[in-house]
C-alpha positions as CSV (number, residue, x, y, z in Angstrom):
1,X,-4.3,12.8,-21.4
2,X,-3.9,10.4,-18.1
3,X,-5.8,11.0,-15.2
4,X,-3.3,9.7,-12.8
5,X,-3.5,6.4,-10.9
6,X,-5.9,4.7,-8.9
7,X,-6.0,5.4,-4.7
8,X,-7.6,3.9,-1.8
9,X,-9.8,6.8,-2.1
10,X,-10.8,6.6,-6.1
11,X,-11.4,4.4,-8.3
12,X,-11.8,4.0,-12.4
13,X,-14.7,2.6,-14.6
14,X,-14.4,2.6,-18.1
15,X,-18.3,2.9,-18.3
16,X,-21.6,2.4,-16.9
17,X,-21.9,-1.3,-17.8
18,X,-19.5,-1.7,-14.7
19,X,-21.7,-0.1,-12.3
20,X,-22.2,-3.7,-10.3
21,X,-18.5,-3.1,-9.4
22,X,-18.8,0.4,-8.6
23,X,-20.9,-0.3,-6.3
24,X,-18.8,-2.7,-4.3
25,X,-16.1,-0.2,-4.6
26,X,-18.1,2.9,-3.0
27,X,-18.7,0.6,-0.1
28,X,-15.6,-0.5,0.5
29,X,-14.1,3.2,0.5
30,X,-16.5,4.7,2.3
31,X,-16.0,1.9,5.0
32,X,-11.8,2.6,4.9
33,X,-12.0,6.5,4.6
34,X,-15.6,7.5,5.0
35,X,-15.3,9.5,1.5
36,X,-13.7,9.2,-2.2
37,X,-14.5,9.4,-5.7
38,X,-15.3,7.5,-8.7
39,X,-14.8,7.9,-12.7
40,X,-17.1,6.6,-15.3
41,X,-15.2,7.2,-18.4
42,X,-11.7,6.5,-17.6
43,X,-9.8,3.6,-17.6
44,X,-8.0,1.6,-14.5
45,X,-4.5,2.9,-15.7
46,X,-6.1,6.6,-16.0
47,X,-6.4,6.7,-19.8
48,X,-9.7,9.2,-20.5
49,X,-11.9,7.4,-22.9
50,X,-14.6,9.2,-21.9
51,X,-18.9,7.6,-22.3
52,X,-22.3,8.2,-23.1
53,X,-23.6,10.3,-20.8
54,X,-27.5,11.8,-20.6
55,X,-29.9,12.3,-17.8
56,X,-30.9,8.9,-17.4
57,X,-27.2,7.7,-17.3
58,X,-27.1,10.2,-14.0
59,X,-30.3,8.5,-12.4
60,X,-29.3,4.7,-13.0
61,X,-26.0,5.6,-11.1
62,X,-28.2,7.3,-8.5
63,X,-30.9,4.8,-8.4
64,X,-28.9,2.2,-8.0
65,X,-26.6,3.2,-5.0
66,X,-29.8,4.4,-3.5
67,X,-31.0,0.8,-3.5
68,X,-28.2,-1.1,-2.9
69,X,-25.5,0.8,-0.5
70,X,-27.1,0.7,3.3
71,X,-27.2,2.3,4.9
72,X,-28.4,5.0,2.7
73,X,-25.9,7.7,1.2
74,X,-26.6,10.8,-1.0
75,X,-23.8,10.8,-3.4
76,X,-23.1,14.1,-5.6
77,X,-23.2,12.5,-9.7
78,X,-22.7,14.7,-12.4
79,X,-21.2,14.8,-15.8
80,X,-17.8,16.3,-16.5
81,X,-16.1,16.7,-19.7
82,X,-12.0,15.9,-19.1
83,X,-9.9,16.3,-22.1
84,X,-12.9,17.1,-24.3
85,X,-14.5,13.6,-22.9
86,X,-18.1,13.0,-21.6
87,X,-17.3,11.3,-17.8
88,X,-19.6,10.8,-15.1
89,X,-18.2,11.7,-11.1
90,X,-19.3,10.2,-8.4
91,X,-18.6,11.8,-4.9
92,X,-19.4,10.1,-1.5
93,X,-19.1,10.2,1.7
94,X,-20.5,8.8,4.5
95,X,-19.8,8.7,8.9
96,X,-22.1,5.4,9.7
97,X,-19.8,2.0,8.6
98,X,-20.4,-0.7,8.3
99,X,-21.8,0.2,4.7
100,X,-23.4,-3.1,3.1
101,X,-23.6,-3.4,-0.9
102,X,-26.5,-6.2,-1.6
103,X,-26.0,-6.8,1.9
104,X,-22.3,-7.8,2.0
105,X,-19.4,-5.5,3.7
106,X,-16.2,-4.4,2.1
107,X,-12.8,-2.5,2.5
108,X,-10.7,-0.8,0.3
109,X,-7.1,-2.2,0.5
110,X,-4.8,0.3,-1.9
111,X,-6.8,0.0,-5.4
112,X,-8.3,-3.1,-4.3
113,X,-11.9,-3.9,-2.6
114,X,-11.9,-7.0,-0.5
115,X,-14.7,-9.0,1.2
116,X,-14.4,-8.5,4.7
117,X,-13.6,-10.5,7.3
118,X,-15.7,-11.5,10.2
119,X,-13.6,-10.4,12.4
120,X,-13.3,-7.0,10.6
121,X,-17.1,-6.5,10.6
122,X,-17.6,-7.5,14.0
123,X,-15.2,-4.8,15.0
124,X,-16.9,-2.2,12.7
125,X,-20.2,-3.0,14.1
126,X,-18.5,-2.6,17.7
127,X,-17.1,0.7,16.8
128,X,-20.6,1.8,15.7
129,X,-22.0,0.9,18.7
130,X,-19.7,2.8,20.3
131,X,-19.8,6.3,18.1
132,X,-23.8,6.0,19.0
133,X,-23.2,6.1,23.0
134,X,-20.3,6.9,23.3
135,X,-18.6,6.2,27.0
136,X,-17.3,10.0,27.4
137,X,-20.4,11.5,27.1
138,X,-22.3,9.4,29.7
139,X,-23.8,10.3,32.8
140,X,-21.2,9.7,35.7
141,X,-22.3,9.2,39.5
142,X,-20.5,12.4,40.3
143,X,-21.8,15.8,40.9
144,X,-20.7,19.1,41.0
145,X,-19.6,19.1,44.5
146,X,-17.1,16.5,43.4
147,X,-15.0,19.4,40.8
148,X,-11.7,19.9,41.3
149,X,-12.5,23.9,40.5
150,X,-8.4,24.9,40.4
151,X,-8.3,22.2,38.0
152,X,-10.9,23.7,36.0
153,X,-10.0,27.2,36.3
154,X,-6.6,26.3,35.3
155,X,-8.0,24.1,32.4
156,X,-10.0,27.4,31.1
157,X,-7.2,30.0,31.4
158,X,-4.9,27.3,29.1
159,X,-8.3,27.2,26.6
160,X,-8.5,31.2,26.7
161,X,-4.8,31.4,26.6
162,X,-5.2,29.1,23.5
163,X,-7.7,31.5,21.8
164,X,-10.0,28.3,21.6
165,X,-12.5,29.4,24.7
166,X,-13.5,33.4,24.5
167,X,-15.7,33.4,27.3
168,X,-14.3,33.8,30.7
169,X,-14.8,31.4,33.8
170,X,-17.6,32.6,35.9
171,X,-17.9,29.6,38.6
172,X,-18.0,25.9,38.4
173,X,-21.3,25.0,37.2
174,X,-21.5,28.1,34.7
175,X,-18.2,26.4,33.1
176,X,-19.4,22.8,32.9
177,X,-22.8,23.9,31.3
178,X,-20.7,26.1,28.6
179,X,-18.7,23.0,27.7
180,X,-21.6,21.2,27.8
181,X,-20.8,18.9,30.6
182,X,-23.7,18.3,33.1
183,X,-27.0,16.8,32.8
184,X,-29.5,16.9,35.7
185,X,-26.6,18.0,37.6
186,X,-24.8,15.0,37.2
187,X,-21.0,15.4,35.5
188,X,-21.0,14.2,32.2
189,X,-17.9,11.0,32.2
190,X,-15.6,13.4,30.4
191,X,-15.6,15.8,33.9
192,X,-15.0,13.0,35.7
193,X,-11.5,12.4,34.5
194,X,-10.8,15.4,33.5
195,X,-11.5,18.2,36.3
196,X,-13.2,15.8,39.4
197,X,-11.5,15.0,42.7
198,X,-12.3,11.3,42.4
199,X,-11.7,10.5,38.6
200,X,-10.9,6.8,39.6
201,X,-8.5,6.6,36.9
202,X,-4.7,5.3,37.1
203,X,-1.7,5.2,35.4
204,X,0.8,2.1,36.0
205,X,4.6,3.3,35.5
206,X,7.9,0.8,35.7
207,X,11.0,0.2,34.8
208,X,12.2,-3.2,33.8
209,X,15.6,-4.4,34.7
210,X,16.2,-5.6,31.3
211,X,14.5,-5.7,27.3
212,X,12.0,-8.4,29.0
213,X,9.3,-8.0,31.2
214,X,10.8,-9.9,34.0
215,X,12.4,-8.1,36.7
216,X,11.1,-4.7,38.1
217,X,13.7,-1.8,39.5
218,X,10.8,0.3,39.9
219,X,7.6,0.4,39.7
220,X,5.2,3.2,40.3
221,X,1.7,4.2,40.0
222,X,-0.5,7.4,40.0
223,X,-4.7,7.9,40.0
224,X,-5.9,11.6,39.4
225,X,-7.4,13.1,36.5
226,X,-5.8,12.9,32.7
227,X,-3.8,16.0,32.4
228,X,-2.2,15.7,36.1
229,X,-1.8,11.8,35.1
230,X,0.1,12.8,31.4
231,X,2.3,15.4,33.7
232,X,3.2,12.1,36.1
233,X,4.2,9.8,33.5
234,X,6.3,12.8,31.1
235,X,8.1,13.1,35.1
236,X,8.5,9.6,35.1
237,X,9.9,9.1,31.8
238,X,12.2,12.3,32.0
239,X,13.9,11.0,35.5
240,X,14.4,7.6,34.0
241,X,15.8,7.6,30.6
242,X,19.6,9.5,29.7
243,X,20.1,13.0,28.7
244,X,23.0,13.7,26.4
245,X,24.7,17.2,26.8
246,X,25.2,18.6,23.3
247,X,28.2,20.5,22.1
248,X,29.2,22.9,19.3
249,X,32.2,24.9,18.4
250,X,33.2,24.7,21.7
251,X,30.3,25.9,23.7
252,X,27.1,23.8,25.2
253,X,24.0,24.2,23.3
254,X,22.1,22.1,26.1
255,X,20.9,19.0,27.3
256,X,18.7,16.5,24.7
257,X,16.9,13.0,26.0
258,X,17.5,9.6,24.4
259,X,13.9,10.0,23.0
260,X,12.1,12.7,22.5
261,X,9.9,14.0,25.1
262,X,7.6,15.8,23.0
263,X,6.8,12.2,21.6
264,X,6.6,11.0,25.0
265,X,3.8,13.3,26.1
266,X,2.0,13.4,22.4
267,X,1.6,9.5,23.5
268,X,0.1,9.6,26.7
269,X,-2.2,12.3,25.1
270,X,-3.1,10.3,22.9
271,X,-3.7,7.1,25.2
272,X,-6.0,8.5,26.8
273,X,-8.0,10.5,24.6
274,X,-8.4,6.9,22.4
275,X,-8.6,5.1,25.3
276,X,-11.0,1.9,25.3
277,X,-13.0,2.6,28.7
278,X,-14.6,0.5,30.9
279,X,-12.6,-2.7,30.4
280,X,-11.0,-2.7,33.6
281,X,-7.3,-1.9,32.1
282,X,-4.8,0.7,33.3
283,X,-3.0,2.7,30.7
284,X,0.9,2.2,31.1
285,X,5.0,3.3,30.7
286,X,7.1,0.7,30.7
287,X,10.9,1.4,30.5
288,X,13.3,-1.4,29.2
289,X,16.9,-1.6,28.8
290,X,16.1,-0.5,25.0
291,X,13.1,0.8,24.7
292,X,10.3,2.9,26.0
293,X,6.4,1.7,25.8
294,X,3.3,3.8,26.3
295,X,0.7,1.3,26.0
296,X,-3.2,2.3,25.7
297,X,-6.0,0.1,26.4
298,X,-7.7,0.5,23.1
299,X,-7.4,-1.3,20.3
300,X,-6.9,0.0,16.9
301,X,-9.4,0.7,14.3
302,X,-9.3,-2.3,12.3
303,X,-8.7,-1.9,8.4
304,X,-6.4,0.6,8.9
305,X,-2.8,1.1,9.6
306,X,-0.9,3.5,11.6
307,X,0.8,4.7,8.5
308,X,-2.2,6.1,6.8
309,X,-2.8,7.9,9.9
310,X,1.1,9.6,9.8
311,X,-0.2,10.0,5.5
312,X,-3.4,11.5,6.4
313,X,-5.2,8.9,3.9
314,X,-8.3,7.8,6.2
315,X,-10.7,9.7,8.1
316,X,-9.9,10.3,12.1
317,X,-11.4,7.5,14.0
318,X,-13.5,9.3,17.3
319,X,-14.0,6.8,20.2
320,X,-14.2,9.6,22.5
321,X,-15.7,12.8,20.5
322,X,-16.3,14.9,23.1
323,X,-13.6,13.9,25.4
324,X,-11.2,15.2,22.6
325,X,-13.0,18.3,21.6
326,X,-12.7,19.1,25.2
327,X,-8.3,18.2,25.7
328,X,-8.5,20.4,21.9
329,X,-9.8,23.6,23.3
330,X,-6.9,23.1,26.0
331,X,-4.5,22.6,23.3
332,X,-3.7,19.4,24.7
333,X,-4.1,17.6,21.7
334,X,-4.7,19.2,18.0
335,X,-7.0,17.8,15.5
336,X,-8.1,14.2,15.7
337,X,-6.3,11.7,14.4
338,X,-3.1,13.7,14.0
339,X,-1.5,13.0,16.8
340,X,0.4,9.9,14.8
341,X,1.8,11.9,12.9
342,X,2.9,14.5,14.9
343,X,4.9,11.2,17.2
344,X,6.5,10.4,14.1
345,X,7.4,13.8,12.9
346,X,9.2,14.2,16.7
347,X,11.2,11.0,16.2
348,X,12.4,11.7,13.1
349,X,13.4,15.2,13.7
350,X,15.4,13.4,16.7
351,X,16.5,10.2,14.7
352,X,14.8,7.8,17.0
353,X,13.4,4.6,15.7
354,X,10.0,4.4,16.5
355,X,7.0,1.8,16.7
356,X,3.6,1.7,17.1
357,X,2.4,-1.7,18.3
358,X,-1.3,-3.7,17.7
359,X,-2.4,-5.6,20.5
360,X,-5.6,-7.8,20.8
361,X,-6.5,-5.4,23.9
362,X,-4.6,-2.2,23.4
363,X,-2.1,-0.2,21.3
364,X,1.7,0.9,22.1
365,X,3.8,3.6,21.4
366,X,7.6,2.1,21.1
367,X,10.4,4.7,21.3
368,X,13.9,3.3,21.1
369,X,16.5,4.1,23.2
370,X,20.6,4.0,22.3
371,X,21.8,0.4,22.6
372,X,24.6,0.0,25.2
373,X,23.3,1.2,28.3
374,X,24.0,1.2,31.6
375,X,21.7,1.0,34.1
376,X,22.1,0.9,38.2
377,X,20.7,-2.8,39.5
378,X,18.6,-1.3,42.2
379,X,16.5,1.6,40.9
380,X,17.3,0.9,37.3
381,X,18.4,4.9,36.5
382,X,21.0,5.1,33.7
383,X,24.3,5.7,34.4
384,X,25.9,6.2,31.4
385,X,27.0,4.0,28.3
386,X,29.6,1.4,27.4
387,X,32.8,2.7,26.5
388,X,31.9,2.0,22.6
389,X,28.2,3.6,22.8
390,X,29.7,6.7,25.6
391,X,27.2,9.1,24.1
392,X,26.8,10.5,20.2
393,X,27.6,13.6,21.5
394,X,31.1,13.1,22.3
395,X,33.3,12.3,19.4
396,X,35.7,9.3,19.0
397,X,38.7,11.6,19.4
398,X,37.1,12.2,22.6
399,X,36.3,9.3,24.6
400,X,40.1,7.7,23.0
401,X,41.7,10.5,25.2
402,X,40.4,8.8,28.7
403,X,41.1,5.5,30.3
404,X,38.3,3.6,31.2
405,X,37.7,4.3,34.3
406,X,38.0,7.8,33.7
407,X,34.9,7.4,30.8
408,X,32.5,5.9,33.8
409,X,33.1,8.8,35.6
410,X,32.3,10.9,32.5
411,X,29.1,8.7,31.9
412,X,28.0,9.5,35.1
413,X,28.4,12.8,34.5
414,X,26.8,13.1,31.2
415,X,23.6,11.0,33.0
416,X,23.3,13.4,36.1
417,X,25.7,16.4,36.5
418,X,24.8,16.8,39.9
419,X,25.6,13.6,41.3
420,X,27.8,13.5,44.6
421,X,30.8,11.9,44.6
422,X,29.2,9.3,47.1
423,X,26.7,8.0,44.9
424,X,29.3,8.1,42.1
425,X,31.0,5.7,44.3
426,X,28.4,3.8,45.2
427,X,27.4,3.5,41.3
428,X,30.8,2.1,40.5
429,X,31.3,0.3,43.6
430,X,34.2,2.0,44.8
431,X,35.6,4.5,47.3
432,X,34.9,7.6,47.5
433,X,38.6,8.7,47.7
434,X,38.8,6.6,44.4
435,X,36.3,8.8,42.6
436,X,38.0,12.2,44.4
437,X,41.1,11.0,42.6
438,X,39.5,10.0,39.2
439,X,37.2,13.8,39.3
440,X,40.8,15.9,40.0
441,X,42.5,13.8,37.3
442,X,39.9,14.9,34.6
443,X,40.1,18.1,36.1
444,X,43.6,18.1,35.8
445,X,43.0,17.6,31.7
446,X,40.3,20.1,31.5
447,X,38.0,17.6,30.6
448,X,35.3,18.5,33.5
449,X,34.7,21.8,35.7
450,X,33.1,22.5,38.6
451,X,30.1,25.1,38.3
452,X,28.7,26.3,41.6
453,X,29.4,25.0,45.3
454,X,31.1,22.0,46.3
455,X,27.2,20.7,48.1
456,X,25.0,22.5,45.5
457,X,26.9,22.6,42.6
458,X,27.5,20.6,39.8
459,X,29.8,18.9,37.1
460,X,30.1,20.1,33.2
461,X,31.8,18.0,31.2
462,X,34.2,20.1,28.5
463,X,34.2,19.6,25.2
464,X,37.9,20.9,24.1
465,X,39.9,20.4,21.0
């Protein structure tokens, strides 16, 4: 019988007499993923040869992670008979890296454990220092007279709503003690930018004339608490990127953005709910020509990769515990460390290309946009594609039945359906008798209607055999 390959999160020893290694390898898991197993018995490709096994086999493994892993774990060891063989299992786990084995740090890399680097351990010992005073569950220089109570009030009934919160709000400072939120009357950090009316924290939003960061067509910002913020930057997003119009068997099944929007606000969740506080950065959108960046001033954990996040391979990394327990009884965000994972499961449902970004200061969330846009010079709002890249939506056959300046006018459609005919003009640089001439032509071909009034209405583009 073969017990399967080796993981980050187990490991094989073909007996006792290897126990020096084992021990490197329990440190460098637990300092990766925080738990994981180990085999006595079986070899590295998962052949069961099985070992000796008594009472005092049991207590040398004990005794010796006791005295060499720090700090100190209590591992569960026990024998286990697999394929009629005498093993010994190790299982460990453990939420206080660094771990040291005779007082040198590791990390699991696939079936490997590496030596650290200093870098690496500096950043563990940082993020250690962080778990034990934490920055969301400080003492703030607000008070309760500074709550936004609408905010809060609207915060509970989405929590009760939810089925997360059972008890009902009863008044401000009932609520904030139930969530566990004040001390000496003082808001705890996690109030402060989530329900006060002074939160001092901003959001930077612009949009970048091209795929550089060079010229601005706009550039906005917002400060208010972290829900109102996320609502801001979704906005933002929503009225800059395109929205395609989707067709089927004749009929229009609706309108669908160029990236998808529940990616969008899992991001800016996300970016702040990981956030890196105190460092004097802004969290940020930034809109290119191609691409869409959500950037977070926090770094990533070292020793881990995005993708075994989106696996579910390591253990959720919490920079801000109670800040996140609080956005997860909202529903705001789900589980930690799952929100990865839910950004690439939206892009891929979409068949967006994605990218998530390490910075030396921050992280970013990259969502792609269609190649071939075009985008006004002055506010830098899309208006529409190049003839070969019109939209996905609209077949070849299609577009081949217009001329091209009959396809701007459709692009500008397809970007904004209730654009006037004087900022169509304006868009294309012509007059607005030109465009009046251009709409009644398509009409004309059935290729557009009219739905409403001529001042309130707007254009539908036709999708027709």
């Amino acid at each position: 019988m073969n017990f399967g390959s080796e993981t980050e999160m187990l490991e094989y020893k073909r007996s006792t007499s290897e126990l020096e290694d084992a021990l490197v390898d329990i440190s460098a898991i637990l300092n990766k993923h925080g738990a994981g197993e180990l085999y006595f018995g079986i070899r590295p490709d998962g052949e069961i040869i099985g070992q000796q096994v008594s009472e005092a086999t049991l207590r040398k493994v004990s005794q010796a992670v006791g005295n060499h892993i720090k700090p100190v774990i209590y591992p569960a060891i026990e024998q286990v008979v697999i394929d009629d063989k005498p093993c010994v299992r190790v299982r460990f786990e453990g939420g206080n890296p660094p771990y040291y084995c005779r007082g040198k740090a590791y990390m699991r890399v696939a079936d490997e454990s590496l030596s650290m680097s200093p870098e690496e351990l500096e950043s563990s010992i940082k993020r250690k220092l962080e778990a034990e005073n934490p920055w969301d569950s400080a003492i703030s220089d607000l008070t309760v007279a500074d709550v936004d109570e609408a905010a809060l009030q609207d915060y509970l009934k989405k929590a009760n709503d939810a089925g997360r919160i059972e008890w009902k709000y009863a008044g401000v400072e009932d609520a904030l003690s139930r969530l566990k939120l004040l001390s000496g009357g003082k808001l705890l950090n996690t109030a402060k930018v989530m329900f006060s009316t002074n939160p001092r924290l901003e959001l930077i939003m612009a949009t970048f004339a091209s795929e550089e960061r060079l010229t601005f067509l706009n550039i906005d910002n917002s400060v208010d608490t972290i829900i109102k913020l996320v609502d801001a930057g979704e906005l933002y997003v929503k009225k800059a990127i395109q929205w395609r119009l989707e067709f089927g068997n004749g009929m229009k099944r609706g309108e669908v953005p160029e990236v998808p929007m529940a990616a969008v606000r899992e991001a800016l969740l996300n970016s702040f709910a990981h956030r890196l506080w105190g460092n004097g950065q802004n969290n940020e959108i930034a809109i290119y020509k191609d691409r869409v960046e959500i950037y977070n001033p926090g770094t990533f954990p070292e020793g881990v990769s995005p993708e075994d996040f989106i696996n579910g391979t390591v253990q959720p990394v919490q920079r801000n515990p109670l800040l996140a327990q609080i956005m997860y009884y909202s529903k705001d965000i789900e589980h930690f460390g799952t929100g990865l994972k839910r950004i690439h499961d939206a892009c891929t449902e979409a068949d967006v290309r994605y990218e998530f970004r390490r910075g030396k200061m921050g992280f970013s969330v990259v969502l792609y946009r269609p190649k071939g846009l075009i985008l006004d010079r002055v506010t830098g709002k899309v208006m529409g594609r190049d003839k070969g890249t019109f939209s996905e939506s609209f077949t070849e056959d299609f577009t081949e039945r217009f001329t091209e300046k009959e396809l701007q006018v459709l692009a500008l459609i397809a970007s904004d359906a209730s654009m006037t005919s004087e900022e169509m003009a304006s868009a294309l640089g012509v007059t607005r008798r030109t465009i009046a001439n251009r709409l009644k032509a398509l009409k004309d071909l059935n290729a557009i209607e009219r739905v409403g009034s001529d001042t309130k209405g707007s254009w539908h583009i036709v999708n027709f055999e």
